[in-house]
N, C-alpha and C positions, 0 to 999 in steps of 0.2 A: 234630474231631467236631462235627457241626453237631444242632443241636435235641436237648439234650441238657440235665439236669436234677440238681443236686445234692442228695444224701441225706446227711443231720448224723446218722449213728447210732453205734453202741457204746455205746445210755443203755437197758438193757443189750445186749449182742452178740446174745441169742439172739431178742429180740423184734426187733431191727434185721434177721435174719435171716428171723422170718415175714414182714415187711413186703415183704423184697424176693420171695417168693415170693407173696406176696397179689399185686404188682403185676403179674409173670411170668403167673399164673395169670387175671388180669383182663383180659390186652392179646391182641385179637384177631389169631392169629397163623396162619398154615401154613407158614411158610419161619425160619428163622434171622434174615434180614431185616425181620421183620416187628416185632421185639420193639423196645423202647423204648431212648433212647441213655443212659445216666444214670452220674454217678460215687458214688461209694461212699466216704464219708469214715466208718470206722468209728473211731471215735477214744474207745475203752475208757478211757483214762487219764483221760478231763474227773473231777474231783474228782464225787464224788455230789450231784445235785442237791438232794435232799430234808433229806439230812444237814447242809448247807449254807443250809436254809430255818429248821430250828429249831435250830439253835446258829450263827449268822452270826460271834458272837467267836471262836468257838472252830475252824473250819472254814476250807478252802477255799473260795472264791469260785470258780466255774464260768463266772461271767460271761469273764473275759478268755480263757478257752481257746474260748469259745463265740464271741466276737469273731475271735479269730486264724482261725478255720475261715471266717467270713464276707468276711474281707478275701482270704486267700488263696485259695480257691475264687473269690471271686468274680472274682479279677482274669483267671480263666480263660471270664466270663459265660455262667453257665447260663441257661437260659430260665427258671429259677426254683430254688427250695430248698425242702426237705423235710426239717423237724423230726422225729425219728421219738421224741419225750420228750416226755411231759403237763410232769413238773413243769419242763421246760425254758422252757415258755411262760411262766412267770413275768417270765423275759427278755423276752421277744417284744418290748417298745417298744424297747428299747437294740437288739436285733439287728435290727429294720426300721430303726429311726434310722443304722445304719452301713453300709448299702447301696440300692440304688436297685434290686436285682435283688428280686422281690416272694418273700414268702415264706410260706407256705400255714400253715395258724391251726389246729392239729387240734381244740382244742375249738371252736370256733366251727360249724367244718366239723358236727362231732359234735349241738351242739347244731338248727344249721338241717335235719340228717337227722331229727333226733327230732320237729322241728316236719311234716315233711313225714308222718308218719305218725300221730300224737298230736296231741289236738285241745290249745288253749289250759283251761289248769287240770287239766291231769294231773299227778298226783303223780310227778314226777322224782328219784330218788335218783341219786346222785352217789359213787363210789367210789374210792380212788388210794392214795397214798402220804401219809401224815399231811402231810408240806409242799404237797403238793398241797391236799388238804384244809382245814386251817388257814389257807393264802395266801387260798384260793377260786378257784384260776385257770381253776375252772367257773362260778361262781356269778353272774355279769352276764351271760354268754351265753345260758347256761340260764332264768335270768329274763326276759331281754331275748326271749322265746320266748312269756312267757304261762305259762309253767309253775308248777307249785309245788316251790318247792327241799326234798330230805331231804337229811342226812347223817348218816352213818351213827352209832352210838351209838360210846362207848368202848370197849366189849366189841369191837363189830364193827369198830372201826378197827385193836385190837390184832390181831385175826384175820386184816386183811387185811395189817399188815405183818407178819404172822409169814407167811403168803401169797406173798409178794412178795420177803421180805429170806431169811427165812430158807427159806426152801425153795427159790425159783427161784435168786435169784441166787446164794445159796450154796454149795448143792446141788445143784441143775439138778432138782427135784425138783416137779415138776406136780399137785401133790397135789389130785385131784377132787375129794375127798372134803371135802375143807375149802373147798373154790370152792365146792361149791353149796351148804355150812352157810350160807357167809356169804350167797350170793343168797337163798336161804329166808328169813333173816331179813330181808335188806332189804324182801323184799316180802310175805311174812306179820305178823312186829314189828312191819315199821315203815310197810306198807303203801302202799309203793311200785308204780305201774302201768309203771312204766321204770327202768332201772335202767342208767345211762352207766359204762362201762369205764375210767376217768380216768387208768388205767397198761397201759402194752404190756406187762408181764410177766402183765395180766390176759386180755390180747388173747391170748396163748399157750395162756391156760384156755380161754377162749373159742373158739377153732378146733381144739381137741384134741376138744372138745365137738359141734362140729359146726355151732354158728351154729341151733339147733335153738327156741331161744326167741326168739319176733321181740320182744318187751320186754326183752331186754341186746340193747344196742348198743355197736361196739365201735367206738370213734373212728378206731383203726390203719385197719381194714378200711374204714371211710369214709373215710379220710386214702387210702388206695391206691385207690379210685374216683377219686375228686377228680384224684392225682396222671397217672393212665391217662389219663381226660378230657382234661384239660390238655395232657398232653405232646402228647396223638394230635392236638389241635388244634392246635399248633405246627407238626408235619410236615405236615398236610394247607394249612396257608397257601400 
């Protein structure tokens, strides 16, 4: 398969699953042929990344299942790789360090979308998964923009991993109603003019929603432009 592009997902299955329909849905298409070549490493077993972030004695380590995908995939040379996990990019130096095949940055990605529409010195809040959060593996991109960093209170960090843990991943349960408690407060509370999506299981709130607020941004859905871009510029060399 030639011009063809590897996706690291199963962090979790159901937002690995918007992602590849955000990309389907972005690639200009009228034939069968037309769509994008790409493999699909859903690999649900990697230990939890986040759980992993705030008890590292007590937890598996994610790194080495996150290395064994990059060695073996790559020995098959994609034109590139696609993370589809915020708290996975904690990794990102060790897993560019083990290959030479380039691999797309979703918060970076995320933060230069925000700059492109948001002047310098906009209040930017920041949302994810507590190891997300806690690590910061927003928090120099986002800076590194001009912006001003929020995050989010205690209150609003338990809300969004009750959010996230216990309703999506648990349950498969999409609960609105507690998505836009917490967006209310990030940006009434705490006075937020943007508000970055730091977990694909928020990216699932986010497009059940309608994409209807142009202040949340959702990194996946920039992560799947980016990744379209990319590939269609490969075939067209």
């Amino acid at each position: 398969m030639d011009n063809f592009f590897t996706i690291i997902g199963g962090m979790g299955t159901m937002a690995t699953e918007l992602y590849i329909k955000q990309i389907n849905q972005k690639t200009p298409a009228k034939n069968d042929q037309d769509y994008l070549n790409y493999v699909l490493v859903n690999y649900s077993t990697i230990p939890d990344r986040s759980t992993y972030l705030m008890s590292k004695d007590e937890s598996v380590n994610p790194l080495p299942y996150l290395l064994n995908i990059i060695k073996t995939q790559g020995a098959l040379n994609p034109k590139f790789f696609v993370l589809t996990c915020n708290t996975a990019h904690y990794f990102f130096n060790e897993l560019e360090a083990a290959t030479e095949i380039p691999i797309l940055h979703m918060p970076r990605l995320a933060a230069k979308a925000a700059a492109k529409s948001f002047p310098k010195g906009t209040r930017v809040g920041i949302i994810g998964t507590e190891g997300t959060i806690k690590n910061q593996i927003y928090d120099p991109f986002i800076l590194n923009e001009g912006f001003d960093l929020i995050h989010p209170t205690l209150e609003i960090q338990q809300m969004v991993s009750t959010l996230i843990f216990d309703k999506i991943k648990q349950q498969n349960v999409l609960d609105v109603e507690l998505y836009n408690q917490i967006l209310s407060k990030m940006f009434d509370e705490l006075n937020c003019e943007v508000v970055i999506l730091g977990c694909t299981e928020l990216s699932l709130m986010e497009d059940i929603e309608g994409y209807k607020n142009p202040c949340v941004i959702d990194p996946q859905n920039v992560l799947a432009d980016e990744s379209v871009k990319l590939a269609l510029s490969y075939r067209n060399k």
